[in-house]
mmCIF file of the C-alpha atoms, coordinates in Angstrom:
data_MODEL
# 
_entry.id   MODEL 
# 
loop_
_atom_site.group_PDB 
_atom_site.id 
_atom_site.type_symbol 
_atom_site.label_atom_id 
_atom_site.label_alt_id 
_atom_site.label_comp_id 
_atom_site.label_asym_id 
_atom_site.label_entity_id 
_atom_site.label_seq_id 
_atom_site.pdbx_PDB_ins_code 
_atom_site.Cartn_x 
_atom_site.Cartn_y 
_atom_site.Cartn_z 
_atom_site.occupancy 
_atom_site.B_iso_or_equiv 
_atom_site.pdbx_formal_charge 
_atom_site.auth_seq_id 
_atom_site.auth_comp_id 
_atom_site.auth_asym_id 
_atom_site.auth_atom_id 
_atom_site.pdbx_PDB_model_num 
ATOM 1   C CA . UNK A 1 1   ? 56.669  127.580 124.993 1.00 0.00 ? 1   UNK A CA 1 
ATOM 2   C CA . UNK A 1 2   ? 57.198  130.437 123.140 1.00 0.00 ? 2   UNK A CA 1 
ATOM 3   C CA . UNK A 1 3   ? 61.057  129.787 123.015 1.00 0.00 ? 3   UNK A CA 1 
ATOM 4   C CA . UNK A 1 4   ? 60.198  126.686 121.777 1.00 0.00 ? 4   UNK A CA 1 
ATOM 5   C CA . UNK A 1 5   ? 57.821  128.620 118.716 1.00 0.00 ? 5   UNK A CA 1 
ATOM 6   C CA . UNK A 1 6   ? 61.232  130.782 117.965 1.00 0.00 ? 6   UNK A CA 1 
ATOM 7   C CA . UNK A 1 7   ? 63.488  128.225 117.523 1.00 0.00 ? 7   UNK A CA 1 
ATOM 8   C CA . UNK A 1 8   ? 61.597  126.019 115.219 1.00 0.00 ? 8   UNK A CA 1 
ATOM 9   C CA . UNK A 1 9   ? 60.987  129.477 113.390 1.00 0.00 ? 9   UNK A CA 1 
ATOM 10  C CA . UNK A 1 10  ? 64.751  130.207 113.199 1.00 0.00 ? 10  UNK A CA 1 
ATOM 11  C CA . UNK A 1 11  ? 66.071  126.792 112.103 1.00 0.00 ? 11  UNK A CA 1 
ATOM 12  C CA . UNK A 1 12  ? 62.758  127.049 109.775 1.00 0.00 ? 12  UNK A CA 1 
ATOM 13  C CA . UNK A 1 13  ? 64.831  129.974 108.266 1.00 0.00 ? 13  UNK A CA 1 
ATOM 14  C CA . UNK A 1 14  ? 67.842  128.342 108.513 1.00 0.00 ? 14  UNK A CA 1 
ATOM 15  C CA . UNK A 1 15  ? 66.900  125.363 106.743 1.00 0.00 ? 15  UNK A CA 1 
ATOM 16  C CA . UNK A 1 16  ? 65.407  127.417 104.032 1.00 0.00 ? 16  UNK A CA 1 
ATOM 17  C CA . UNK A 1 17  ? 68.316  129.689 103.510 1.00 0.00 ? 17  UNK A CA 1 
ATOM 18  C CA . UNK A 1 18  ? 70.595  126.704 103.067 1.00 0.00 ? 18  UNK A CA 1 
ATOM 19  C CA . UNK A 1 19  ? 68.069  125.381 100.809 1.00 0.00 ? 19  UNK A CA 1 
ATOM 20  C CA . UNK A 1 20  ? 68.453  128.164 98.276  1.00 0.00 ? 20  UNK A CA 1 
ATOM 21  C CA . UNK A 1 21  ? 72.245  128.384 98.889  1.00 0.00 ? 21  UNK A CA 1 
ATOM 22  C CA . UNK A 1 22  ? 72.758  124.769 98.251  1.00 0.00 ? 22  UNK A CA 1 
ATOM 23  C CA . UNK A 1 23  ? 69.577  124.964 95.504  1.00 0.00 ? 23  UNK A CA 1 
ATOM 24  C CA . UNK A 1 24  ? 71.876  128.439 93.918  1.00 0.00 ? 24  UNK A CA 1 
ATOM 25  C CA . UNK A 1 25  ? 75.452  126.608 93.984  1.00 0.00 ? 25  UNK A CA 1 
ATOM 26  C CA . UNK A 1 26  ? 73.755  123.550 91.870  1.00 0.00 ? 26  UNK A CA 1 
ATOM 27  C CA . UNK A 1 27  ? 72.889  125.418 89.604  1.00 0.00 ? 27  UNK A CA 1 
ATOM 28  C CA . UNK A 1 28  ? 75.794  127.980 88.719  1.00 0.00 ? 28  UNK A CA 1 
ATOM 29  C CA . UNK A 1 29  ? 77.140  124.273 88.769  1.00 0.00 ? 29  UNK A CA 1 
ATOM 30  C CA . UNK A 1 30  ? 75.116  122.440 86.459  1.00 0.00 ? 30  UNK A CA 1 
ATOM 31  C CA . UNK A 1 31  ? 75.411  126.060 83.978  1.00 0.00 ? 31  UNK A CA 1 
ATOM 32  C CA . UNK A 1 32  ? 79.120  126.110 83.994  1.00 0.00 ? 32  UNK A CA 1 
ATOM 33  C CA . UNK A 1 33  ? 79.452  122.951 83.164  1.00 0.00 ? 33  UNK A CA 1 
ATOM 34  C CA . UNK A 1 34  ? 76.734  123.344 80.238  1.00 0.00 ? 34  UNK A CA 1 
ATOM 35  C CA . UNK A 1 35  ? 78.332  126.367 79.088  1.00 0.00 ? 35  UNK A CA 1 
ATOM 36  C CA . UNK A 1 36  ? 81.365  124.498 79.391  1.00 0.00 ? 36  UNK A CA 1 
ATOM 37  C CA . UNK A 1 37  ? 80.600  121.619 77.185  1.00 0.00 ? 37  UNK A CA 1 
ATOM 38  C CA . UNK A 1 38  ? 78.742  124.196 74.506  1.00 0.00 ? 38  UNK A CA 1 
ATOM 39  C CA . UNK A 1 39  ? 82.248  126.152 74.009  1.00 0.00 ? 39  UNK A CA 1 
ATOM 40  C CA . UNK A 1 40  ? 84.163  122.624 73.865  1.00 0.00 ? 40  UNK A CA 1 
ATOM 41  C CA . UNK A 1 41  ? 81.254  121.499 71.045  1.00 0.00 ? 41  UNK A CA 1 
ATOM 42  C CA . UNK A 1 42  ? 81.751  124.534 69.143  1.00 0.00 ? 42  UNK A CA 1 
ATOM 43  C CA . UNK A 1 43  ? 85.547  124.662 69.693  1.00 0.00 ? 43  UNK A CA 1 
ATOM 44  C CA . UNK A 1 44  ? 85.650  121.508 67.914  1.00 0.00 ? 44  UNK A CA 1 
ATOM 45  C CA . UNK A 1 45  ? 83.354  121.998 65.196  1.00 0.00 ? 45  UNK A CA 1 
ATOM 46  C CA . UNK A 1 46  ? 85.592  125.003 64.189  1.00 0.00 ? 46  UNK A CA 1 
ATOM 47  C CA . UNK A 1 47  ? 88.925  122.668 64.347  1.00 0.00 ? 47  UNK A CA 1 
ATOM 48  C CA . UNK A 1 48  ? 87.197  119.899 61.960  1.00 0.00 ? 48  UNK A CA 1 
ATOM 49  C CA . UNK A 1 49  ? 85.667  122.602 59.228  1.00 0.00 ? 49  UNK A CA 1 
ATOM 50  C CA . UNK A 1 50  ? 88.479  124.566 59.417  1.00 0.00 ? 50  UNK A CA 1 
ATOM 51  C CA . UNK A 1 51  ? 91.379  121.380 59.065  1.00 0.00 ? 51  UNK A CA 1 
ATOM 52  C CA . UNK A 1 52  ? 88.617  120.714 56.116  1.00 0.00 ? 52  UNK A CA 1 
ATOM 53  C CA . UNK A 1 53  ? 89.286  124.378 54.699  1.00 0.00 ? 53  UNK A CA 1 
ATOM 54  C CA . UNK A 1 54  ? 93.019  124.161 54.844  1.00 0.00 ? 54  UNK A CA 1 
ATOM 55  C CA . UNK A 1 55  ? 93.558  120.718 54.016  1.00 0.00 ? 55  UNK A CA 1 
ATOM 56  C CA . UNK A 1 56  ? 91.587  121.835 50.013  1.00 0.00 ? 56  UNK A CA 1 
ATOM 57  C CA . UNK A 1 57  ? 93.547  125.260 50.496  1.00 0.00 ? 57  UNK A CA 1 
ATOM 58  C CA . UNK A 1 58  ? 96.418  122.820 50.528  1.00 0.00 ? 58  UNK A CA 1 
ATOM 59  C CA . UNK A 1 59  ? 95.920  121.183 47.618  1.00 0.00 ? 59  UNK A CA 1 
ATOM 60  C CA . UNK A 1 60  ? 95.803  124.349 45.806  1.00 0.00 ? 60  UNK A CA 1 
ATOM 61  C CA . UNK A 1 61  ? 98.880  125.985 47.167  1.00 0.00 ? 61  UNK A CA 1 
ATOM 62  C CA . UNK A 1 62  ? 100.344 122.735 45.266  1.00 0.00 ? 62  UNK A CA 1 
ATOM 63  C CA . UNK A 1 63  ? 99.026  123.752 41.992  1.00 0.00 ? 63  UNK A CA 1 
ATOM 64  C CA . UNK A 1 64  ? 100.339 127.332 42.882  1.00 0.00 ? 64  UNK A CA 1 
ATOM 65  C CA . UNK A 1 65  ? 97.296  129.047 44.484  1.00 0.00 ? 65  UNK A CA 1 
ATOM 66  C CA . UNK A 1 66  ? 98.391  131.799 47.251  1.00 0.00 ? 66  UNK A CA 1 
ATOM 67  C CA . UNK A 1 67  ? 99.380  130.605 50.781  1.00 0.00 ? 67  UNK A CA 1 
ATOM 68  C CA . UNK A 1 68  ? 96.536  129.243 53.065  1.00 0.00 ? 68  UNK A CA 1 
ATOM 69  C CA . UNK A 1 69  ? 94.764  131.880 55.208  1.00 0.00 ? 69  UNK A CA 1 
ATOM 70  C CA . UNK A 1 70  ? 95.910  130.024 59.281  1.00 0.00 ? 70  UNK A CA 1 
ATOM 71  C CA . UNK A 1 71  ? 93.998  133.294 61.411  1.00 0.00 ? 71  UNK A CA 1 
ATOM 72  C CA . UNK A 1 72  ? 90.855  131.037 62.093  1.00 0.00 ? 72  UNK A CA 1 
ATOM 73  C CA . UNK A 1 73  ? 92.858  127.702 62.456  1.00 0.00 ? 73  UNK A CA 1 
ATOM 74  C CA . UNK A 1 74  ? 94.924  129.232 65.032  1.00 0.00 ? 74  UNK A CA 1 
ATOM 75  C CA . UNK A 1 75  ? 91.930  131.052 66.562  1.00 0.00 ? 75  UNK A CA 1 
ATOM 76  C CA . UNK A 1 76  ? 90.807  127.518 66.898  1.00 0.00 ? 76  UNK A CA 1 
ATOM 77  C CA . UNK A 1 77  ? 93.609  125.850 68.242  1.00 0.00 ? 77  UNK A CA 1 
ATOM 78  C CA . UNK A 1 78  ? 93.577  128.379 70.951  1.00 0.00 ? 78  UNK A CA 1 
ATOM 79  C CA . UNK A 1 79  ? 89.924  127.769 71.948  1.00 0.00 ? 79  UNK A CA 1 
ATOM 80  C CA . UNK A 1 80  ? 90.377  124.565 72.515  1.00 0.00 ? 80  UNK A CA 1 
ATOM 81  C CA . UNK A 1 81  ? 93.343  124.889 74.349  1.00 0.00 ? 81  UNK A CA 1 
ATOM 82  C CA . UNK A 1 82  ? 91.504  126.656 76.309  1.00 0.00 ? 82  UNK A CA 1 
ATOM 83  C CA . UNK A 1 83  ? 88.161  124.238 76.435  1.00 0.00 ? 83  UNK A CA 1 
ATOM 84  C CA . UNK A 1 84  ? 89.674  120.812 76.489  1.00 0.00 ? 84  UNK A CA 1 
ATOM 85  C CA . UNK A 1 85  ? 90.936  118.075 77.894  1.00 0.00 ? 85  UNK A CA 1 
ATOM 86  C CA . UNK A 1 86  ? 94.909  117.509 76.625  1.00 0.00 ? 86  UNK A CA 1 
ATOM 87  C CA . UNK A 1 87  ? 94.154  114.642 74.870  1.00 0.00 ? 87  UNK A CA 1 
ATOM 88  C CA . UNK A 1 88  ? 92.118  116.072 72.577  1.00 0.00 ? 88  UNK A CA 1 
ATOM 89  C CA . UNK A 1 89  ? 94.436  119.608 72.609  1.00 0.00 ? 89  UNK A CA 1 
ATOM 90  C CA . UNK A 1 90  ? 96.954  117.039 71.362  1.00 0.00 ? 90  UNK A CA 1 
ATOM 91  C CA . UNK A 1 91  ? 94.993  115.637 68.624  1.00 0.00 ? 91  UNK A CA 1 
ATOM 92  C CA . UNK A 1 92  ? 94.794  119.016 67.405  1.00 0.00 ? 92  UNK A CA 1 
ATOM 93  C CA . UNK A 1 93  ? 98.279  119.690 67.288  1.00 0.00 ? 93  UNK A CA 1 
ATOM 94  C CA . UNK A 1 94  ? 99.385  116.718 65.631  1.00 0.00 ? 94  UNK A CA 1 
ATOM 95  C CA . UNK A 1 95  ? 96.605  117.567 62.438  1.00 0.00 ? 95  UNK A CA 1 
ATOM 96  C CA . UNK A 1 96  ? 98.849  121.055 63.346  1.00 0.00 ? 96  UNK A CA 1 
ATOM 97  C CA . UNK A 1 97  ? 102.260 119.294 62.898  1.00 0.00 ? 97  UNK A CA 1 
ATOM 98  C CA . UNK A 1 98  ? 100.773 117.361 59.338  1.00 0.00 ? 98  UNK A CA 1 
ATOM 99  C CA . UNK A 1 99  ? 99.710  120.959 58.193  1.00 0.00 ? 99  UNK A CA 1 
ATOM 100 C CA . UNK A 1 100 ? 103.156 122.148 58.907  1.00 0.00 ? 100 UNK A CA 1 
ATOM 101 C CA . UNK A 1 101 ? 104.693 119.316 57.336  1.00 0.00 ? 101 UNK A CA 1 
ATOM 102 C CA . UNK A 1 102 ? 102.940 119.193 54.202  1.00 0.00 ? 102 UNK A CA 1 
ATOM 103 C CA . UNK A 1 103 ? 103.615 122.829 53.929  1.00 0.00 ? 103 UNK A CA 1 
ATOM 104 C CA . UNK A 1 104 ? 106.878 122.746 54.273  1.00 0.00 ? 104 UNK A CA 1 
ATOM 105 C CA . UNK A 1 105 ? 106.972 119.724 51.289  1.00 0.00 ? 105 UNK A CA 1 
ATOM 106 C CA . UNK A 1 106 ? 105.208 122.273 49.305  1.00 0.00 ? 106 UNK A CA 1 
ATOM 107 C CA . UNK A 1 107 ? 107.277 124.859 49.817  1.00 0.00 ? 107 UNK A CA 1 
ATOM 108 C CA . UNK A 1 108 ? 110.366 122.733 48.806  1.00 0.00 ? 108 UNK A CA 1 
ATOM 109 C CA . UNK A 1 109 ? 108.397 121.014 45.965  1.00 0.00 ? 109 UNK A CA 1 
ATOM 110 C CA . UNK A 1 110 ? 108.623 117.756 47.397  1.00 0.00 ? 110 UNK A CA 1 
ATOM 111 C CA . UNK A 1 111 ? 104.760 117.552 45.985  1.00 0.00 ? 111 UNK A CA 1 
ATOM 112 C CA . UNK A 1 112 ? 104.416 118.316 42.919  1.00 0.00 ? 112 UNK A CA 1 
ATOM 113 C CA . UNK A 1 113 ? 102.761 114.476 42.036  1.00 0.00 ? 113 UNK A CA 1 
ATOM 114 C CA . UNK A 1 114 ? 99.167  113.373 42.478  1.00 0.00 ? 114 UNK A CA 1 
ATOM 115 C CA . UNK A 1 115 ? 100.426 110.967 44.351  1.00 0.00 ? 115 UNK A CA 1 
ATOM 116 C CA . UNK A 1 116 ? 102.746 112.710 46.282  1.00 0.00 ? 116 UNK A CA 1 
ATOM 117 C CA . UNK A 1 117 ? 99.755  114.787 47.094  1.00 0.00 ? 117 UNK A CA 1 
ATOM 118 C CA . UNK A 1 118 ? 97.803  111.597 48.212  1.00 0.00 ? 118 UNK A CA 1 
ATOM 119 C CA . UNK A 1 119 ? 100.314 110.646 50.404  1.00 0.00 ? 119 UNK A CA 1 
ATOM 120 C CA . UNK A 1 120 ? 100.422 113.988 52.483  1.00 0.00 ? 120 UNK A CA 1 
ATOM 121 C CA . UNK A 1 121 ? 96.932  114.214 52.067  1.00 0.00 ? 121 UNK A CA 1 
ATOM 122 C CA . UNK A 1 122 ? 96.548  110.973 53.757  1.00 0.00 ? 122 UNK A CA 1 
ATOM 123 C CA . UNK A 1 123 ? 98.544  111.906 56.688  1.00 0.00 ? 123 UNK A CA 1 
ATOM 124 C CA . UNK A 1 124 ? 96.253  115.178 57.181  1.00 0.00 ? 124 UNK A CA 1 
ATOM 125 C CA . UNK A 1 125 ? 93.418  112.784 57.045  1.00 0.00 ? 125 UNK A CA 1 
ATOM 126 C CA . UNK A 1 126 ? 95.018  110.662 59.698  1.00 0.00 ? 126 UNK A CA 1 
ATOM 127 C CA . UNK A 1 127 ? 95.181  113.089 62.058  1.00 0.00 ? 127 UNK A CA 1 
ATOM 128 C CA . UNK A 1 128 ? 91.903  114.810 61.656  1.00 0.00 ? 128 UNK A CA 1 
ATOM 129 C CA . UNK A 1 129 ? 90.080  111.201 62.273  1.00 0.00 ? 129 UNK A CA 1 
ATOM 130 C CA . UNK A 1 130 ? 92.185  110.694 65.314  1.00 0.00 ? 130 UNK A CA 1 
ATOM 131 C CA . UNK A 1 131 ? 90.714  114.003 66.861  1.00 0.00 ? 131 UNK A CA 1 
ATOM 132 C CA . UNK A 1 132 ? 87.180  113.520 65.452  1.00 0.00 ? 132 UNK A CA 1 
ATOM 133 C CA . UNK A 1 133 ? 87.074  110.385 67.172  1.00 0.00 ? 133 UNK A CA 1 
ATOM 134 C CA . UNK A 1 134 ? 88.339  111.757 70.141  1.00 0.00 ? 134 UNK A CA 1 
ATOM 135 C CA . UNK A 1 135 ? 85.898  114.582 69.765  1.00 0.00 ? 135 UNK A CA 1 
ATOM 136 C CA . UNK A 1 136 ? 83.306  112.040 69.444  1.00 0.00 ? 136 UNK A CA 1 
ATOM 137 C CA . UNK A 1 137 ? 84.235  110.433 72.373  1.00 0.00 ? 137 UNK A CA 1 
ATOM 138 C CA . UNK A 1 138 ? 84.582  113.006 74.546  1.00 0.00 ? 138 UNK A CA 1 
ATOM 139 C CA . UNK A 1 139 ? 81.328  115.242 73.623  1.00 0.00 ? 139 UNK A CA 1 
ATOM 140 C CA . UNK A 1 140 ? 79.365  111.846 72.720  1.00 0.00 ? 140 UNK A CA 1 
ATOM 141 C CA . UNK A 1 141 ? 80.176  109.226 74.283  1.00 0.00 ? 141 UNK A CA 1 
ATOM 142 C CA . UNK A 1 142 ? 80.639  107.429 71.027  1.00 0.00 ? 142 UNK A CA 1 
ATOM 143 C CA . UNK A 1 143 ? 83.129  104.374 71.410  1.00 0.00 ? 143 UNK A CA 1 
ATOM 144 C CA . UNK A 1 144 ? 82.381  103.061 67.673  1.00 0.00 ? 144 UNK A CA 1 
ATOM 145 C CA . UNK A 1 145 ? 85.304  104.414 65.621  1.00 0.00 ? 145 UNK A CA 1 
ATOM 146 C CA . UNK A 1 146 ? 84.995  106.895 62.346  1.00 0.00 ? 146 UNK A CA 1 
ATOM 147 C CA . UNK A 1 147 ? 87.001  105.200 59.544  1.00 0.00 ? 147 UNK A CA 1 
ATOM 148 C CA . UNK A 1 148 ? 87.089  107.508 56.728  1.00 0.00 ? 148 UNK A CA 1 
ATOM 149 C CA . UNK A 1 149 ? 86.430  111.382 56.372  1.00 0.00 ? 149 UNK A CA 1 
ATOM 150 C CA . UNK A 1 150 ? 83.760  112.041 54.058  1.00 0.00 ? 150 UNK A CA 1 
ATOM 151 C CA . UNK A 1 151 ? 85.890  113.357 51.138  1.00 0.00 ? 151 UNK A CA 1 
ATOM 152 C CA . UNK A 1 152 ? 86.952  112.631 47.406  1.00 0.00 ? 152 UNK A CA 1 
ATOM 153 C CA . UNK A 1 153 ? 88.633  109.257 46.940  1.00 0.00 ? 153 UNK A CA 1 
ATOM 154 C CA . UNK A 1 154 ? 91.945  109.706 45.035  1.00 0.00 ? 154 UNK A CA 1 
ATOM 155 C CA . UNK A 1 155 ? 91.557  110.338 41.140  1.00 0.00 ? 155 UNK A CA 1 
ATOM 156 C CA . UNK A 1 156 ? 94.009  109.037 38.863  1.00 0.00 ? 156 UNK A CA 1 
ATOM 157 C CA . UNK A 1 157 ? 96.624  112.159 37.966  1.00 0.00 ? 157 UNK A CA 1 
ATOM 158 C CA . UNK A 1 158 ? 95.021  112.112 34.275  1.00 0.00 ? 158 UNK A CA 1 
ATOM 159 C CA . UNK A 1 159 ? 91.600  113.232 36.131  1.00 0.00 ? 159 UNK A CA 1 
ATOM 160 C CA . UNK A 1 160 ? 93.032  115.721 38.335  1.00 0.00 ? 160 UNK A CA 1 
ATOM 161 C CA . UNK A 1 161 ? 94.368  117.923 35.830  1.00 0.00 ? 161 UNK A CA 1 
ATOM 162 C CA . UNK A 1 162 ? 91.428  117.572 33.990  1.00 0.00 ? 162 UNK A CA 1 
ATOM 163 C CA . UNK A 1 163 ? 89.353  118.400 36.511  1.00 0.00 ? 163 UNK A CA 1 
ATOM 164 C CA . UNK A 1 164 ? 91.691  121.568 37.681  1.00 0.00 ? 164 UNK A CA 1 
ATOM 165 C CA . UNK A 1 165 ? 91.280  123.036 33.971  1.00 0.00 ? 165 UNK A CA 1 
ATOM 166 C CA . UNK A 1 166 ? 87.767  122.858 34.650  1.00 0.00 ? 166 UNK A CA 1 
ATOM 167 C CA . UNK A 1 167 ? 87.996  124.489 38.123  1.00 0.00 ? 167 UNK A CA 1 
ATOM 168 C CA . UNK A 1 168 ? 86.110  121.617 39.710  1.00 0.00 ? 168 UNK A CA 1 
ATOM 169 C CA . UNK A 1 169 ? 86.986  118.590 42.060  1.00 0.00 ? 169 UNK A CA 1 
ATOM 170 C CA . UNK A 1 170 ? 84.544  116.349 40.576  1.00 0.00 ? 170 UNK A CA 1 
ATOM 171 C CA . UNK A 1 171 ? 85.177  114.253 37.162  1.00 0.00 ? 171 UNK A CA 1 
ATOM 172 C CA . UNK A 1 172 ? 82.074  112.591 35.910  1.00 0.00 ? 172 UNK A CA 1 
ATOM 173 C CA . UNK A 1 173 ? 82.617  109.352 34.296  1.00 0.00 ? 173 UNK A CA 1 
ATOM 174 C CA . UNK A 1 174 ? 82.844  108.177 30.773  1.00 0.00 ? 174 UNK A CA 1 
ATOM 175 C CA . UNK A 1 175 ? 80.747  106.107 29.390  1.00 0.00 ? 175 UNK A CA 1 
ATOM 176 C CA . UNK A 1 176 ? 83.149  103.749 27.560  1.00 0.00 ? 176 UNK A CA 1 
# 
């Protein structure tokens, strides 16, 4: 009998250990992943504010500005090269390859127009809403589909340099 009392205290135990193993592995499981999905959330974040940033810094290397600042974009890029899937590392890269491309038509004054601008802008714009709805997809399980980036609509060239005298994006209307 008292065999008996020693074995149903030792698989007791044994139960219990495995218990708090299983109970412990859970856990670091359901943490890494939260961790996980925090660093992909703020990965992301950085990659739409700072396409945002250089997309305007853009626009005023144009009108002759100094060259855009890239340490934080490329400190995000390699975040989330680090945090995400490769679809979305992808997405990244191509608003990347419309940065590099509408610097280099800069560069060579290929945009010196308002509406040359709108044109590169728009392919920028492009690629930023194909990550942000990736993003959204991925961190949100959001299937409905951003259309537009909450910016400026295109002003009419007259505007623009009106409003770049006055150091501001915004033109107020006339009362006619």
């Amino acid at each position: 009998m008292q065999v008996d009392a020693v074995l149903v205290a030792i698989l007791g135990m044994v139960a219990s250990l495995a218990g708090v193993g299983l109970g412990g592995m859970v856990t670091r499981r359901t943490y890494v992943r939260q961790w996980s999905r925090e660093r992909l959330t703020s990965a992301c974040l950085v990659v739409v504010s700072e396409s945002s940033r250089l997309q305007i810094a853009l626009n005023k290397y144009r009108q002759g500005s100094d060259r855009p600042d890239w340490i934080v974009w490329n400190e995000a890029l390699a975040t989330l090269t680090l945090t995400a899937k490769a679809d979305l590392v992808h997405a990244a890269v191509s608003i990347d390859e419309a940065f590099w491309r509408t610097t280099h038509a800069i560069e060579t004054d290929q945009v010196r127009s308002a509406d040359a601008w709108d044109s590169e802008r728009s392919s920028i714009e492009h690629a930023r809403l194909m990550f942000i709805n990736l993003a959204r997809r991925e961190l949100a399980d959001r299937s409905d589909v951003v259309t537009r980036i909450a910016s400026r609509p295109a002003l009419p060239a007259a505007h623009e340099a009106d409003a770049g005298r006055r150091g501001t994006s915004a033109v107020k209307p006339t009362k006619s």
